[in-house]
PDB file of N, CA, C and O in Angstrom:
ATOM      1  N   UNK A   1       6.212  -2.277   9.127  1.00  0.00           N
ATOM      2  CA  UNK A   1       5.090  -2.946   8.508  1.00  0.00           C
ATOM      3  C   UNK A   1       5.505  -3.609   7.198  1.00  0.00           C
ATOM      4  O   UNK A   1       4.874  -4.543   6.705  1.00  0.00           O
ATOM      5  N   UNK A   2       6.742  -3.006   6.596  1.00  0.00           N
ATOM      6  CA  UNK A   2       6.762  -3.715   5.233  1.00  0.00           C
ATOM      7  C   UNK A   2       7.693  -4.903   5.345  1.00  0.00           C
ATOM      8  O   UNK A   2       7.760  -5.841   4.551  1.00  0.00           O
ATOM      9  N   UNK A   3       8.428  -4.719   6.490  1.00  0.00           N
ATOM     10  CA  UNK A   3       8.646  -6.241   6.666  1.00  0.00           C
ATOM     11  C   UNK A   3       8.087  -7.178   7.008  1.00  0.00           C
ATOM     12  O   UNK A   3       8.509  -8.312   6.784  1.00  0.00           O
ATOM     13  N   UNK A   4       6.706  -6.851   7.804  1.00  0.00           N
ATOM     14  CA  UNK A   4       6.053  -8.191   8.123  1.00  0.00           C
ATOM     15  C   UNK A   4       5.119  -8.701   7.012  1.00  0.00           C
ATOM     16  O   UNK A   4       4.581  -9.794   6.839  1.00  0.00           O
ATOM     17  N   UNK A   5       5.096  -6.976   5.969  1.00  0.00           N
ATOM     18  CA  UNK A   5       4.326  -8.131   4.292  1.00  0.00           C
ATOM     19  C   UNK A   5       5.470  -8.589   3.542  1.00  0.00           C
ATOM     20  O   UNK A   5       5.179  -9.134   2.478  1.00  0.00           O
ATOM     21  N   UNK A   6       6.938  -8.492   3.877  1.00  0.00           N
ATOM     22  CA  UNK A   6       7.743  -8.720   2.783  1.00  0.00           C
ATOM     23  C   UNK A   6       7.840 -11.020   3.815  1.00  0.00           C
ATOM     24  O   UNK A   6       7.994 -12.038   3.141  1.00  0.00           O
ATOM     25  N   UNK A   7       7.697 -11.005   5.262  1.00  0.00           N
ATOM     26  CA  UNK A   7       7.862 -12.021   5.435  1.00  0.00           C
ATOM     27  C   UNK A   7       6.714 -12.842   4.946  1.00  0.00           C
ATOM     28  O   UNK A   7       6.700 -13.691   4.055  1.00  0.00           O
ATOM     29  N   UNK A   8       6.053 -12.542   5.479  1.00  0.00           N
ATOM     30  CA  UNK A   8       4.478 -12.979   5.130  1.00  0.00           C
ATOM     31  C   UNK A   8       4.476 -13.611   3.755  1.00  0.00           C
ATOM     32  O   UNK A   8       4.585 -14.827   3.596  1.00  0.00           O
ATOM     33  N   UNK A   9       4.322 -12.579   2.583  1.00  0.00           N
ATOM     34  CA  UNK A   9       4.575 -13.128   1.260  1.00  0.00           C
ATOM     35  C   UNK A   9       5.637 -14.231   1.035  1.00  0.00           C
ATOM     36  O   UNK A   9       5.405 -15.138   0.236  1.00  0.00           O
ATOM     37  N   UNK A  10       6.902 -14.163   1.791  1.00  0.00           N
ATOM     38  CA  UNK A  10       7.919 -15.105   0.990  1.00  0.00           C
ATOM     39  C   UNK A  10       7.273 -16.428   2.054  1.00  0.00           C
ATOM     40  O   UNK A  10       7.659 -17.543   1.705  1.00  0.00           O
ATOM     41  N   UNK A  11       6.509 -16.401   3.077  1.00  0.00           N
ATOM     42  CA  UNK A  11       6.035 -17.813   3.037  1.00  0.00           C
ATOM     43  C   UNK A  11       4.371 -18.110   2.922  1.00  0.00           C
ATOM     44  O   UNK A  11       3.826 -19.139   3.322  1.00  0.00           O
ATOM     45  N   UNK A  12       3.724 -17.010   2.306  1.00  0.00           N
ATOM     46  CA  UNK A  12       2.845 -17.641   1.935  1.00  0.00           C
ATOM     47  C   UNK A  12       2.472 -17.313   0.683  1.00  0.00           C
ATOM     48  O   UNK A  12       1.343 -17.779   0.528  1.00  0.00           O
ATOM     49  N   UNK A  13       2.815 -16.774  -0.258  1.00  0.00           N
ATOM     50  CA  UNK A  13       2.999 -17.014  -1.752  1.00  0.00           C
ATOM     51  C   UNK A  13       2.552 -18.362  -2.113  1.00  0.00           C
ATOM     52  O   UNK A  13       1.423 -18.805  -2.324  1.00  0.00           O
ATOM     53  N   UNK A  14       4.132 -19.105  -2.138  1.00  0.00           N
ATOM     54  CA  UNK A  14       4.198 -19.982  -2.338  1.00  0.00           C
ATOM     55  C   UNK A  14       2.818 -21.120  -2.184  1.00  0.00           C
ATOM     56  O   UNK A  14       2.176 -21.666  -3.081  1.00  0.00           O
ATOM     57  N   UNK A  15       2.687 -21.208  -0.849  1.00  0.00           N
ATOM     58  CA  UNK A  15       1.851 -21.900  -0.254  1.00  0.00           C
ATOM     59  C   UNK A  15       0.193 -21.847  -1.503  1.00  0.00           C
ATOM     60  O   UNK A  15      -0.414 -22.699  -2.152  1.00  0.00           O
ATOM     61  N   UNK A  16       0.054 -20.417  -1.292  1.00  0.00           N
ATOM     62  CA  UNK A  16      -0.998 -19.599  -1.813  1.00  0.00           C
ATOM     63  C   UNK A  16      -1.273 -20.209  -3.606  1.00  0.00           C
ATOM     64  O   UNK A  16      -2.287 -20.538  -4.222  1.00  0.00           O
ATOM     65  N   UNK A  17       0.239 -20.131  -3.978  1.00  0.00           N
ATOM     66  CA  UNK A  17       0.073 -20.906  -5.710  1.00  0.00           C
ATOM     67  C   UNK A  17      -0.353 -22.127  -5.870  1.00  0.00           C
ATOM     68  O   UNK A  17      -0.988 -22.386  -6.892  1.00  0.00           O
ATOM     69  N   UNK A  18      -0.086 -23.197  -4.849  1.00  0.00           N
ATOM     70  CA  UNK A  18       0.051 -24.486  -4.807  1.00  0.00           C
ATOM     71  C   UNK A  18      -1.173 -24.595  -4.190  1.00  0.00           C
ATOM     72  O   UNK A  18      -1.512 -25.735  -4.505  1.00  0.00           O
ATOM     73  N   UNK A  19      -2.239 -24.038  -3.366  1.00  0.00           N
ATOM     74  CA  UNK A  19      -3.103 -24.483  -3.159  1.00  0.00           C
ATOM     75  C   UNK A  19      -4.668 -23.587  -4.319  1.00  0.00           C
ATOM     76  O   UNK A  19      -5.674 -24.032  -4.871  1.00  0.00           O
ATOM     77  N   UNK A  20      -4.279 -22.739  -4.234  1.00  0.00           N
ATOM     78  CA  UNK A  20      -5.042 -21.292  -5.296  1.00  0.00           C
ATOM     79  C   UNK A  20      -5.187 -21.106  -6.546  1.00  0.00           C
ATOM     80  O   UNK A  20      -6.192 -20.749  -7.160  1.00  0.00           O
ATOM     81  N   UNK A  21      -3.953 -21.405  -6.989  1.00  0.00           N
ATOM     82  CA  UNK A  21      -3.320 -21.057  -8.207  1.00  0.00           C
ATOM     83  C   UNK A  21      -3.124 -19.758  -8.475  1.00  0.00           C
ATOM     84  O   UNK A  21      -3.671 -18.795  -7.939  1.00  0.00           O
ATOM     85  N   UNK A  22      -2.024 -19.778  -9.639  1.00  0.00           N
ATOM     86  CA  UNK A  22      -1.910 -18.371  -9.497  1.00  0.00           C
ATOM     87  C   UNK A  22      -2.799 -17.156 -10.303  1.00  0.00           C
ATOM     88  O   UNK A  22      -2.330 -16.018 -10.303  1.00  0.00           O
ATOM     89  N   UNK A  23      -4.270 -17.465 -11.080  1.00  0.00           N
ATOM     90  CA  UNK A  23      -4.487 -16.502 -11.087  1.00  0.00           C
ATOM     91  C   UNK A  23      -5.586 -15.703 -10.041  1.00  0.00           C
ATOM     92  O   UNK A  23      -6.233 -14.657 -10.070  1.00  0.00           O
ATOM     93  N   UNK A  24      -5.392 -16.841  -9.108  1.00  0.00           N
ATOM     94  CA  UNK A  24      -6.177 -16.141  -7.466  1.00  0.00           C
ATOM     95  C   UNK A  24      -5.306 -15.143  -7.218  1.00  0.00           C
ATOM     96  O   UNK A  24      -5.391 -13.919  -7.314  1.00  0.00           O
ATOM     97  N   UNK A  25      -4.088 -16.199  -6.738  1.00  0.00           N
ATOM     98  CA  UNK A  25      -3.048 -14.743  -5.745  1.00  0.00           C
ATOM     99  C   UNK A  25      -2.993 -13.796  -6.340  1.00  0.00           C
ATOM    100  O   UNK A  25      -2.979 -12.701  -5.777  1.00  0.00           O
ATOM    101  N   UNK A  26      -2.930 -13.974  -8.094  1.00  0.00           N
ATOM    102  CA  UNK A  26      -2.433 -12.568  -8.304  1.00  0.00           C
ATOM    103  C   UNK A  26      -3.748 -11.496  -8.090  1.00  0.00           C
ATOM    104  O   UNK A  26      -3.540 -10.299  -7.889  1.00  0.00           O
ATOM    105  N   UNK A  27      -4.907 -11.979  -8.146  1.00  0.00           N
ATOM    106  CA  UNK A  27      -6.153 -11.419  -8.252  1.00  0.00           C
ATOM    107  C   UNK A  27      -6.129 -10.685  -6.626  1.00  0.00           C
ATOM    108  O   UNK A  27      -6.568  -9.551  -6.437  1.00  0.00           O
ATOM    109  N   UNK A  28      -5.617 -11.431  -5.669  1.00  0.00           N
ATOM    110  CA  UNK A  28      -5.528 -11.024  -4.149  1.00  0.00           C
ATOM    111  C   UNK A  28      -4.444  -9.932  -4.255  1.00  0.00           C
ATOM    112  O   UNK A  28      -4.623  -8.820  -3.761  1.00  0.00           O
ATOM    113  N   UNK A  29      -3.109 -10.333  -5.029  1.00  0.00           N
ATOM    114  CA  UNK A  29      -2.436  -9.233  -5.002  1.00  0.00           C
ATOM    115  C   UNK A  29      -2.692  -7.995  -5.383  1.00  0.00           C
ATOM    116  O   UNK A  29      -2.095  -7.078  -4.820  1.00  0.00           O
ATOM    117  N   UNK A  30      -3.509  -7.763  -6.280  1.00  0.00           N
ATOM    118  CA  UNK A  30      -4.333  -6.702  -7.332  1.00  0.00           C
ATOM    119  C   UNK A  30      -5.548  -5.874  -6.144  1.00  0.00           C
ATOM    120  O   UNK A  30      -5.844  -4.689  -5.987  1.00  0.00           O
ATOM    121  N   UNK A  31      -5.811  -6.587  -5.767  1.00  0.00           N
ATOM    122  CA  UNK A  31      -7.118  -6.274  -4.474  1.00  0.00           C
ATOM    123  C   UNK A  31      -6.061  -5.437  -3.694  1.00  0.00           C
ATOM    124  O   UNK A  31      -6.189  -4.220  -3.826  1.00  0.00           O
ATOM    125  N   UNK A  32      -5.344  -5.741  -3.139  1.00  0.00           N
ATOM    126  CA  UNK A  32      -4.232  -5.279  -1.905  1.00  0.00           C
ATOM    127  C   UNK A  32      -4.314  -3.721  -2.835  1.00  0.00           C
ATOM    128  O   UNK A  32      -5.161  -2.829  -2.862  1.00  0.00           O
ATOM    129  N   UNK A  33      -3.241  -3.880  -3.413  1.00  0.00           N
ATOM    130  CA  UNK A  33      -2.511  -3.280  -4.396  1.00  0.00           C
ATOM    131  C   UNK A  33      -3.351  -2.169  -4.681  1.00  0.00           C
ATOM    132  O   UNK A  33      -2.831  -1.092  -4.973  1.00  0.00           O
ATOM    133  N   UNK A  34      -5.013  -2.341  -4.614  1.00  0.00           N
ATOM    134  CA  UNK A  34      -6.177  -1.107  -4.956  1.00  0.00           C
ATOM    135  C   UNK A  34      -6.656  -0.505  -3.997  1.00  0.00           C
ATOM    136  O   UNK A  34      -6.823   0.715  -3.969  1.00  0.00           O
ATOM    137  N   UNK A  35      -7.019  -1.524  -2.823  1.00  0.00           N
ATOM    138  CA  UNK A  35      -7.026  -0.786  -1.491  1.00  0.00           C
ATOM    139  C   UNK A  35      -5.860   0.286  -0.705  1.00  0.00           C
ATOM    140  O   UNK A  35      -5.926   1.141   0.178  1.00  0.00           O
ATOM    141  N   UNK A  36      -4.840  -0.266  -1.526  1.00  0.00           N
ATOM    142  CA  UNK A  36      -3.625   0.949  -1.115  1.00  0.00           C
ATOM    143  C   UNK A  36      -3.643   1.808  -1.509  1.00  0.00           C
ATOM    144  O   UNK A  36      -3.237   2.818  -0.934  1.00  0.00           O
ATOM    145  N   UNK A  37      -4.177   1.779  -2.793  1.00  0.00           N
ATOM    146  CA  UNK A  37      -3.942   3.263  -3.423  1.00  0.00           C
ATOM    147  C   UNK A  37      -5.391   4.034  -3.111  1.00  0.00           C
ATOM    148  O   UNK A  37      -5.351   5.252  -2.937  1.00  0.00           O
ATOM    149  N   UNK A  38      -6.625   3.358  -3.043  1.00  0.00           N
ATOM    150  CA  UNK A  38      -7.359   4.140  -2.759  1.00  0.00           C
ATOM    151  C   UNK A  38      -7.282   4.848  -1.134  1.00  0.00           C
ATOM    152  O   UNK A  38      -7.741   5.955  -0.854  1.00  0.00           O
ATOM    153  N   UNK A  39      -6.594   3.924  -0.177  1.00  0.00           N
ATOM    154  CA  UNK A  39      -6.406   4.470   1.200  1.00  0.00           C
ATOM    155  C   UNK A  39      -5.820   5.416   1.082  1.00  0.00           C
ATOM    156  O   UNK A  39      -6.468   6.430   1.343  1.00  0.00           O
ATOM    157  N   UNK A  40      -4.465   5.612   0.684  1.00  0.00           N
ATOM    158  CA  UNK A  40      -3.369   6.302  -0.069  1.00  0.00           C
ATOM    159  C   UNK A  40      -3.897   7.903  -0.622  1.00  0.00           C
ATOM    160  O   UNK A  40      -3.458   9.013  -0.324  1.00  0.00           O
ATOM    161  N   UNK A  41      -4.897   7.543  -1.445  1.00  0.00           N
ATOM    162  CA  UNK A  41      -5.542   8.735  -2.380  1.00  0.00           C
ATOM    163  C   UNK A  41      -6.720   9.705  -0.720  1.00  0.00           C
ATOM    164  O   UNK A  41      -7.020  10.883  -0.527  1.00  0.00           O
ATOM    165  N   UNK A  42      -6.980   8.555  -0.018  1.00  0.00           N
ATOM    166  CA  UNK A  42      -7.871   9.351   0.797  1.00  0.00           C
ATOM    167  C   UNK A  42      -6.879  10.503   1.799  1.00  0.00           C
ATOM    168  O   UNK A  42      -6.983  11.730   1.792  1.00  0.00           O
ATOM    169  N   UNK A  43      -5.960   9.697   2.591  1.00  0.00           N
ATOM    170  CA  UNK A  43      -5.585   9.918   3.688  1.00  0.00           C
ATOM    171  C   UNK A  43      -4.642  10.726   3.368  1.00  0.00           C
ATOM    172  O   UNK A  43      -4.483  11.693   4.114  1.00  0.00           O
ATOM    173  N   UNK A  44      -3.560  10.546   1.934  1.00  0.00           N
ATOM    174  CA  UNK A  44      -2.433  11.596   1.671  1.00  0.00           C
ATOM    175  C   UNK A  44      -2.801  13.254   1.640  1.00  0.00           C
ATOM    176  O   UNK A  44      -3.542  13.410   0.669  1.00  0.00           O
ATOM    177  N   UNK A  45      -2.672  13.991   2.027  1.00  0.00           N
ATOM    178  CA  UNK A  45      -3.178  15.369   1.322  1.00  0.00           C
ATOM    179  C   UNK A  45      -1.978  15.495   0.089  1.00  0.00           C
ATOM    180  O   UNK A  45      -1.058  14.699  -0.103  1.00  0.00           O
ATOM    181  N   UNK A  46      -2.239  16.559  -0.565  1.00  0.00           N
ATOM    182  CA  UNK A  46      -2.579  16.638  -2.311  1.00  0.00           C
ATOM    183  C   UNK A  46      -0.966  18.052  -2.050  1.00  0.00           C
ATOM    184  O   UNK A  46      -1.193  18.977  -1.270  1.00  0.00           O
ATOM    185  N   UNK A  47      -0.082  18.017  -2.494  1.00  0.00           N
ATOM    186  CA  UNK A  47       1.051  19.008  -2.591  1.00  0.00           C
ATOM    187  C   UNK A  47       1.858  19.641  -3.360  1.00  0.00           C
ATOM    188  O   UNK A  47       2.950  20.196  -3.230  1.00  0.00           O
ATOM    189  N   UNK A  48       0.834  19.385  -4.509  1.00  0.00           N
ATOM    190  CA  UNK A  48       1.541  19.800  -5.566  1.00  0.00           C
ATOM    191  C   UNK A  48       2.222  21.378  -5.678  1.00  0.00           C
ATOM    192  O   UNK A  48       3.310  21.920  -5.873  1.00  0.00           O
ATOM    193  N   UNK A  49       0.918  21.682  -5.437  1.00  0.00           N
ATOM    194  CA  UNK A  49       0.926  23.669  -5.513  1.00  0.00           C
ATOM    195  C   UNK A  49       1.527  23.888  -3.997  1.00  0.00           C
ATOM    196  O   UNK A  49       0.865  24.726  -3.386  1.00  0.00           O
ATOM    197  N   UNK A  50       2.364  23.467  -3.420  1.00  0.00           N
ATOM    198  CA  UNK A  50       2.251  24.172  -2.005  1.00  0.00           C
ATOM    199  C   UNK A  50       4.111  23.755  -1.717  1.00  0.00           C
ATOM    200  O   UNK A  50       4.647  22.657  -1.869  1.00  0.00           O
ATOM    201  N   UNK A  51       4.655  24.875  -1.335  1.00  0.00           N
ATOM    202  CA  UNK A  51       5.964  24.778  -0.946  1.00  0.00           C
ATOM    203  C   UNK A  51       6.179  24.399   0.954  1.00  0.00           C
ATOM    204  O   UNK A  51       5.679  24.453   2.078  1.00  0.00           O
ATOM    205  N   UNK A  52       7.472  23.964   0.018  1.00  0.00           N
ATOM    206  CA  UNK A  52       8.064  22.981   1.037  1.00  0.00           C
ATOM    207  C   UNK A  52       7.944  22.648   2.558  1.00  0.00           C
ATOM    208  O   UNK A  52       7.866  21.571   3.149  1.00  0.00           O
ATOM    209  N   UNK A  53       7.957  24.163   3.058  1.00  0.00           N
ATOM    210  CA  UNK A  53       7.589  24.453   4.224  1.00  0.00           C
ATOM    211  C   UNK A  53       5.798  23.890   4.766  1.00  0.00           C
ATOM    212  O   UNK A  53       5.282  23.366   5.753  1.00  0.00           O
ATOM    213  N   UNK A  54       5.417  24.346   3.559  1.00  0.00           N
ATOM    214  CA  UNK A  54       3.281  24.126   4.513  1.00  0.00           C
ATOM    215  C   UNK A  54       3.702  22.373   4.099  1.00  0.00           C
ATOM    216  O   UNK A  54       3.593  21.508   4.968  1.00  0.00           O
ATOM    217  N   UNK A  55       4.008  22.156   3.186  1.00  0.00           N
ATOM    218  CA  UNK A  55       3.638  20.774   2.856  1.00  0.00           C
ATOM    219  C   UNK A  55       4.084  19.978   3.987  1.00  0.00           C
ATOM    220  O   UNK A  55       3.520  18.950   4.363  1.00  0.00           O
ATOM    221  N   UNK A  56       5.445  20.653   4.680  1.00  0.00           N
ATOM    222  CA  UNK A  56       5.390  20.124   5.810  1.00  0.00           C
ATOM    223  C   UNK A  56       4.996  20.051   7.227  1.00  0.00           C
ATOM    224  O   UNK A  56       5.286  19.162   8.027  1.00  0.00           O
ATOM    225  N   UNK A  57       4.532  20.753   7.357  1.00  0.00           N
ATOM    226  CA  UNK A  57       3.574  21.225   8.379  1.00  0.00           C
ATOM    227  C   UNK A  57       2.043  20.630   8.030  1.00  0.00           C
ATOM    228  O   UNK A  57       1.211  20.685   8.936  1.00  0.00           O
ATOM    229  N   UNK A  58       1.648  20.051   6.706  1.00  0.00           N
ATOM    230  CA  UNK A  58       0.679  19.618   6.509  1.00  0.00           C
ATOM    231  C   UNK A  58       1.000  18.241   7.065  1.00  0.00           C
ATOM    232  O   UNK A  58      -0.040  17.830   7.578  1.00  0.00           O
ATOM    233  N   UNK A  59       1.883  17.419   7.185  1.00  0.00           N
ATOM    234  CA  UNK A  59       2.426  16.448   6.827  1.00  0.00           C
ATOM    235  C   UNK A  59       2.777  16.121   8.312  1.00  0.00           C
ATOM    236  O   UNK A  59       3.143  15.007   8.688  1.00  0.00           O
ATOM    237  N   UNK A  60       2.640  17.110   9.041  1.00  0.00           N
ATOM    238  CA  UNK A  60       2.948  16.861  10.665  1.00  0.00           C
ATOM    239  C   UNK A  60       2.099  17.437  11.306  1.00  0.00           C
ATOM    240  O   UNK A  60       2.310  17.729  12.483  1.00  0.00           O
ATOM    241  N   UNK A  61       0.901  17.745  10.663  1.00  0.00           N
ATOM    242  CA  UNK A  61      -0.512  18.049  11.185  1.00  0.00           C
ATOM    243  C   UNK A  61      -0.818  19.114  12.013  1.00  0.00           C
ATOM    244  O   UNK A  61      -1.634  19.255  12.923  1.00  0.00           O
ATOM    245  N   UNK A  62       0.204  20.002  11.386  1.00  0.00           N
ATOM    246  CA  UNK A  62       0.413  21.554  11.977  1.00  0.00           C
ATOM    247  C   UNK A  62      -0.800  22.212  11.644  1.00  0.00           C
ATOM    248  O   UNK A  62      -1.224  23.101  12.382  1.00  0.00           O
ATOM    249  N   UNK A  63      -1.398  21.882  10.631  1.00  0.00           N
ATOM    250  CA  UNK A  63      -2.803  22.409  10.022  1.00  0.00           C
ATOM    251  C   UNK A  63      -4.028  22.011   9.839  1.00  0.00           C
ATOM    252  O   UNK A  63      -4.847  22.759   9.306  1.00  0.00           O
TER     253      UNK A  63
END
């Protein structure tokens, strides 16, 4: 998946400045960029307190 945003971006960036300007894209990039982390914050479970072993078994949905 991160190659098809790393292609994506290197040809439509560009495109994106020249027709947008850039303080759209970056405003689109910022949007992305928040939806990740809030997806991120939902879907990750939390591992701080928990050794190595459960975290992995959390992590492969043993639990």
């Amino acid at each position: 998946m991160s190659r098809v945003g790393a292609a994506l971006g290197t040809f439509l960036l560009p495109m994106g400045l020249d027709r947008y300007g850039a303080r759209f894209v970056l405003f689109v990039g910022a949007a992305v960029l928040a939806l990740g982390a809030v997806v991120s914050h939902l879907l990750a479970p939390e591992t701080t307190d928990l050794e190595l072993a459960h975290a992995s078994r959390l992590a492969h949905g043993s639990e």
